[in-house]
N, C-alpha and C positions, 0 to 999 in steps of 0.2 A: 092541356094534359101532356106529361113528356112520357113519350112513348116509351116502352120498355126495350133497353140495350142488351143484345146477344153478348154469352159469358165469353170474353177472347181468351179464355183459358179452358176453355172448354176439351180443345185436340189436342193437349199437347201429350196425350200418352198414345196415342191415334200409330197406329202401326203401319208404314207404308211402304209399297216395295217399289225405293228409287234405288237406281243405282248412283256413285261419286259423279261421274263424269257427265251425267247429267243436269247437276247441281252447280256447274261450271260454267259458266257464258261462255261463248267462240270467240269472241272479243278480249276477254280477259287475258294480262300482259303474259301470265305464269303459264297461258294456254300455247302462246301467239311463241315465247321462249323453248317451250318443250317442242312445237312441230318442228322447229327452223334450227336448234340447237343441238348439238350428238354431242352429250358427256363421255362418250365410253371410253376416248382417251386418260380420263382420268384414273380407272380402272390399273389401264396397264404405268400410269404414272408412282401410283402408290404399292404397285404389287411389292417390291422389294421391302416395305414398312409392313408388311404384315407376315405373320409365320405360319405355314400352311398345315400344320397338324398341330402345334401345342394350344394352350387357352382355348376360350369360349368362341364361338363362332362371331365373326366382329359385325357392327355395324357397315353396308356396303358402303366402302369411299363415295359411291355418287350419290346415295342417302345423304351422307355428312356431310359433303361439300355442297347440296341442295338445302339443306337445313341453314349454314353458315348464308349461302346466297338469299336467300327469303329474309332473312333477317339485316343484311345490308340493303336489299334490295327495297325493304318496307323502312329503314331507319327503326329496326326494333336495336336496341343497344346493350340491352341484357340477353345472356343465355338463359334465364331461366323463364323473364317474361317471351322470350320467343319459346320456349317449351309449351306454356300455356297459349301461346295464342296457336301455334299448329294444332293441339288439341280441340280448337273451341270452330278452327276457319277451315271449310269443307275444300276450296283450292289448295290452302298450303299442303291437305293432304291429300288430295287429289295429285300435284305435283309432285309430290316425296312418294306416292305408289302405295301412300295406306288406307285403308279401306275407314269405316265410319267407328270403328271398334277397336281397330287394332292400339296396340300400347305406341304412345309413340317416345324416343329415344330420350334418357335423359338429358338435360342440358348439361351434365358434368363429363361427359363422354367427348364435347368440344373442346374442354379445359383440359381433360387428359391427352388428345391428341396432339394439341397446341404444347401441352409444358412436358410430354413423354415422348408419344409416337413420334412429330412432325419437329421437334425442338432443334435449333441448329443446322435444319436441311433447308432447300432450296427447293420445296413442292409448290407452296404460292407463286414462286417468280417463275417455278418451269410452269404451274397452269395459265398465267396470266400472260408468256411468250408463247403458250398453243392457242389462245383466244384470238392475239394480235395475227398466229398467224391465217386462222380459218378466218378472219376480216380479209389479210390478203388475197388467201385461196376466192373470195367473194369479190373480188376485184374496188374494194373498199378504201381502200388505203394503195394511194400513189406514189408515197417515198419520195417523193419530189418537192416537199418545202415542208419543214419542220419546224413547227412552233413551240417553245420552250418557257417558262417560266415558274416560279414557287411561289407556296403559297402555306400560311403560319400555321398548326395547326397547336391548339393548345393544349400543354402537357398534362396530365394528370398529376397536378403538384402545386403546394400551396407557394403562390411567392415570396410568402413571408420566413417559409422556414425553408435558411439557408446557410450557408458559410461560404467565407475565400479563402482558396484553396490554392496553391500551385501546382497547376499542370503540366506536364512534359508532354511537347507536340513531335513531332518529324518532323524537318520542312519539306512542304511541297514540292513533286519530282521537276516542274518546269521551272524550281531555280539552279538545279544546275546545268542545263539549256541555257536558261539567262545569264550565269555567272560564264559560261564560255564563249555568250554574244560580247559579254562586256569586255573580258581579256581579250578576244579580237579588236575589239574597237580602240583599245588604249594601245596595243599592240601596234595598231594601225597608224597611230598619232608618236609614233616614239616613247609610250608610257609603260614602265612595269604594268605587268599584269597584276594584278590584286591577291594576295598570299588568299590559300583555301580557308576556308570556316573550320576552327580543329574541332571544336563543338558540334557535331551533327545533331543535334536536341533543341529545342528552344521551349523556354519555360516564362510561361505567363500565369500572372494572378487571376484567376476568374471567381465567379460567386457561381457557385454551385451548389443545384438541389438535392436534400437532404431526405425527399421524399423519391424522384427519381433524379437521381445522377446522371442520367444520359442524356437527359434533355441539357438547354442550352437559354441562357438567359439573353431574353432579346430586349434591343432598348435600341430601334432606328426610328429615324423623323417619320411621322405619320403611321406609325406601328402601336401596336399596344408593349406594354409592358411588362416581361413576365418570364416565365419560362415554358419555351416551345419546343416545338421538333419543324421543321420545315418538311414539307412535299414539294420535290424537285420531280417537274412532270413536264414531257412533251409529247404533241398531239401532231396528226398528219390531218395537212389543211383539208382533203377531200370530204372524209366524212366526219373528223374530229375524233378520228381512233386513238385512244390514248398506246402512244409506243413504249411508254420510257416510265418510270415511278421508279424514286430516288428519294429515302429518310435522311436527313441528318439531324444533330442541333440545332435550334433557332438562331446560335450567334456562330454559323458560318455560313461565309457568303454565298451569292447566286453561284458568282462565276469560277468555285472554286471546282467542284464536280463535273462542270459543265461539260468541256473535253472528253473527258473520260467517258462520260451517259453516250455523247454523240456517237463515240466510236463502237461502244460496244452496241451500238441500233443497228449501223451500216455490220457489225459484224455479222451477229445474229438472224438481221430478217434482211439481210442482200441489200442494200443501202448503196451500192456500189456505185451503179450505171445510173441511178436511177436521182439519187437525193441532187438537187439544180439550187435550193435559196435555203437560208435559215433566219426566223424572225426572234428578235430577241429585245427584251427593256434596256434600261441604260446600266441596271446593274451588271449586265453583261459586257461593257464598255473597255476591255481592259486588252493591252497591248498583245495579252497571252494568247489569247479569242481569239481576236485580229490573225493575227499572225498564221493560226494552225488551220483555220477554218480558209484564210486568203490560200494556202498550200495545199489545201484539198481539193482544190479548185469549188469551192461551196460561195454560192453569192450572201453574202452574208447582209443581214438588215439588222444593225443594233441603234435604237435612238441614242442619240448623244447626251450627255452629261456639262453642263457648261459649269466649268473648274471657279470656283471663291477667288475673288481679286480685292485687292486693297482699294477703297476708296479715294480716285482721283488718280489711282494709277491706267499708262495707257497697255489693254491688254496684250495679250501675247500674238493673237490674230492677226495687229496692225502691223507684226513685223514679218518680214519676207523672209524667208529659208529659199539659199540659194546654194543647192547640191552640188554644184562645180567647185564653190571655194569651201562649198561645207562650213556654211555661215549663214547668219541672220542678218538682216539690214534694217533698218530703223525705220520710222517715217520721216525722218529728217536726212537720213542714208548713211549714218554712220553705223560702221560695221561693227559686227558683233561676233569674236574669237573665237573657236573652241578652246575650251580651259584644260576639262576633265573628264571621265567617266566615274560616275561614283555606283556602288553594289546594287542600287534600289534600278542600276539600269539607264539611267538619264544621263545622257551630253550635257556638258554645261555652259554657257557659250556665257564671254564676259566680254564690256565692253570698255575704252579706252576710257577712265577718269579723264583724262586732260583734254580729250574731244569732248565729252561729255560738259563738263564745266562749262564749255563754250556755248550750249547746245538748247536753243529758248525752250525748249518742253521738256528740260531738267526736272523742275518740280513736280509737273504732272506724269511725269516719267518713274523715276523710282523716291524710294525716301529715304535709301542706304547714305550709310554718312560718308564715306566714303567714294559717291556720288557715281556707282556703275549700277546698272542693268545686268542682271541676270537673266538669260533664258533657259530652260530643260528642254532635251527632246529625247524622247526614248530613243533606244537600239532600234526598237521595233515599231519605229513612227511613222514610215509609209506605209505600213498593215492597218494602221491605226487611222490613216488618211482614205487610204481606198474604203475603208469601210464605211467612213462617214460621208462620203461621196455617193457610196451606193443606200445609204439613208434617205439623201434630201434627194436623188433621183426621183424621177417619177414614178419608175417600175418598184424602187425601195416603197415611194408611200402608200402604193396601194397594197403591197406585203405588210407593212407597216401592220395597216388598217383590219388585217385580219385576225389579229389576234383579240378583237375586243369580240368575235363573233365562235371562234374555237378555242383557246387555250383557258380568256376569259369568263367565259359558259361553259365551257368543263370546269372552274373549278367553282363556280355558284352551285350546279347542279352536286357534283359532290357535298358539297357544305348543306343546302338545303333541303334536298334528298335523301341525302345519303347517311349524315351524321360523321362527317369528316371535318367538323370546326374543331372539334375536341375530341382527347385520345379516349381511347373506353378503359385500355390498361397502360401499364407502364416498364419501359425499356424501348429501346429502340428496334430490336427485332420485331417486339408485338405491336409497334405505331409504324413500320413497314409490313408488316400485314394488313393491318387494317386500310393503310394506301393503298394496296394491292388490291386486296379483294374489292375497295370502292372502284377501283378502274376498272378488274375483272367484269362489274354488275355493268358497269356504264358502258361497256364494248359488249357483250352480249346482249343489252336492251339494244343498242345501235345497230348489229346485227341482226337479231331477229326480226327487228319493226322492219328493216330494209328489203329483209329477202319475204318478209308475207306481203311487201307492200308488191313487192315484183313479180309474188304469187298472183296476187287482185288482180293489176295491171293486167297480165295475161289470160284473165279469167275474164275480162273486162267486167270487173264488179270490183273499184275502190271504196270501199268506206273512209270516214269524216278521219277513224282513227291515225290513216298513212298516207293522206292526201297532204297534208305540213309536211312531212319526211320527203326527204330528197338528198340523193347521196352521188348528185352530177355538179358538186360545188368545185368546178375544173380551172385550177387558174393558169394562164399563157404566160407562164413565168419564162420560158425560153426565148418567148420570142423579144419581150422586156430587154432582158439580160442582152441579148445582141445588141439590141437597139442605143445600149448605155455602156457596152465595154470602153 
């Protein structure tokens, strides 16, 4: 006989006097963020966006930027499903300060602040440079080796619907840096220097979306295809604090921005004394880098890129550069001229036909018909040298090696977490927000777990949840750096 089952509907009208905060684990992450986190900066950040006598009395800023954070924080991606689940989840409102009853904020109130209040200002970038800095004030963040790299984030845009279009660019500020390397350098050999560019514009065809414009069609080897926005992002090796978040197009490169993000880190949060290495991929690889980062005195780690060669030809490596005659040598040892400097930057070093003709590794050598060798070297080719030196170092590969454990795992944890694979709206302002506010959630979770794990620590009672956390990931880059000058 099967015994008779008690109605589990029986309480649910049962009237009981809990209070919110009871209903909240001690453990729980939103508990562990509110003890160890002070919003009240944000307070006096948006004061100026609000008007102190006209309209309705507003939503408080650290309501709505608690509201925006729970829903990055959880990967809810809609405003309005995040409206109903604070409604329904007794922490979101325990967190946001509302009680079991109260009304809670519509989701159209984030849309208004975002496309009215906050549109065209810089309140994301100044809260996410006061997060980075109470990580410092926390002794979190060392400044002393900088890891760098981007990562695709797809646009809110079909790639089918599109046109080609010509766009008018500016060129980049470091060619005219370069065009005054190269006038020296031709200068230097007896050469006119190269008349200026009368066109300051340059105008290329590109396919652009007809859904968002501001994205960027990406199409690199091993990438998907499509139309994206890049997050250009770097993290400090200590505790993997994100410093830096950088939007652009999908089809501009790593290393174009790259300078620029660097300086304005060391501007802003004292980078000065303090920044000793920088880690970076091979898209990073370019004479420009080299060059600005070798002059800041910054040990620089970028992996190499080994350059496309013609089949059967012997490469550029087997030939000797000898700075006295300001020449190349052969492996056979016939020398190799300077020719020319041409705008892209590059010496050109040419070798003698009529030695050559004589020369048994002619054919395996080049396959001009005219039967010389060519070699390039940049203006900026010993930058370009030390760098790669400080790569296959020893102290290089164990810098190397850190990026698959911080810049790496910051950006899975974004994507998997976070809901940073894809944009939620469209413009590049609002896919720079939404990189914002995922680094904002990722540095205050990294904060908070750190300082209650320090709390525990000195309480001598760690629990399982902060015993993996560890924020002593201390690398002896200086003394490396010596060891390999």
């Amino acid at each position: 006989m099967v015994p008779e089952l008690p109605n589990i509907h029986q309480d649910r009208n049962q009237i009981e006097i809990v209070s919110v905060d009871m209903l909240v684990p001690q453990d729980h992450l939103l508990r562990i963020i509110d003890e160890n986190v002070d919003f009240s900066f944000i307070t006096e950040m948006t004061r100026s966006y609000y008007h102190g006598i006209l309209g309705r009395p507003p939503i408080h800023p650290i309501r709505l930027f608690k509201m925006m954070l729970i829903g990055y924080l959880y990967g809810i991606h809609s405003e309005r499903q995040l409206e109903q689940e604070i409604k329904t989840n007794v922490a979101y409102r325990w967190f946001l300060g509302l009680g079991l009853t109260d009304a809670v904020p519509d989701h159209s109130t984030i849309s208004y602040n975002r496309n009215v209040r906050f549109k065209g200002s810089t309140i994301f970038q100044d809260i996410f440079d006061e997060v980075v800095r109470l990580a410092i004030s926390h002794n979190m963040v060392g400044g002393r080796v900088l890891i760098t790299d981007s990562t695709h984030i797809q646009a809110n845009a079909n790639k089918n619907r599109s046109s080609m279009q010509v766009v008018t660019e500016t060129p980049h500020e470091y060619l005219k840096e370069l065009e005054s390397a190269v006038n020296q350098e031709r200068e230097r050999h007896g050469k006119k220097p190269l008349a200026p560019v009368e066109n300051e514009t340059i105008e290329k065809n590109l396919r652009i979306s007809t859904t968002d414009p501001e994205s960027g069609f990406m199409k690199r080897k091993g990438k998907p295809e499509g139309f994206y926005y890049l997050d250009h992002r770097t993290v400090d090796h200590k505790c993997n604090i994100i410093t830096d978040v950088h939007v652009t197009p999908g089809n501009v490169n790593d290393s174009t921005v790259y300078t620029e993000r660097l300086q304005r880190q060391i501007d802003v949060f004292g980078f000065y004394d303090t920044l000793e290495a920088v880690a970076l991929d091979s898209g990073y690889m370019t004479p420009h880098i080299c060059k600005k980062t070798s002059e800041m005195g910054i040990f620089s780690v970028i992996a190499t890129r080994n350059a496309p060669k013609a089949e059967g030809t012997i490469p550029k490596e087997q030939f000797a550069y000898d700075p006295q005659q300001d020449a190349y040598i052969c492996p056979n040892g016939i020398k190799l001229t300077y020719n020319t400097t041409n705008r892209s930057g590059y010496k050109e070093y040419m070798s003698n036909p009529v030695l050559c003709s004589q020369c048994p590794l002619l054919k395996s050598c080049t396959s001009s018909k005219n039967g010389r060798r060519k070699i390039q070297r940049h203006v900026w080719e010993e930058f370009r040298e030390r760098v790669e030196r400080n790569y296959h170092s020893s102290s290089g590969q164990l810098l190397y090696k850190l990026r698959c454990k911080t810049i790496e795992r910051s950006f899975a944890d974004a994507k998997v977490l976070h809901g940073l694979r894809i944009s939620r709206l469209r413009g590049r302002e609002k896919v720079q927000e939404q990189a914002l506010m995922t680094a904002i959630v990722q540095n205050i979770k990294k904060i908070a777990r750190n300082l209650a794990k320090l709390s525990y620590q000195e309480s001598g009672n760690s629990p399982l949840l902060f015993q993996a956390f560890s924020g002593k990931a201390i690398f002896p880059i200086r003394k490396f750096i010596t060891s390999t000058a």
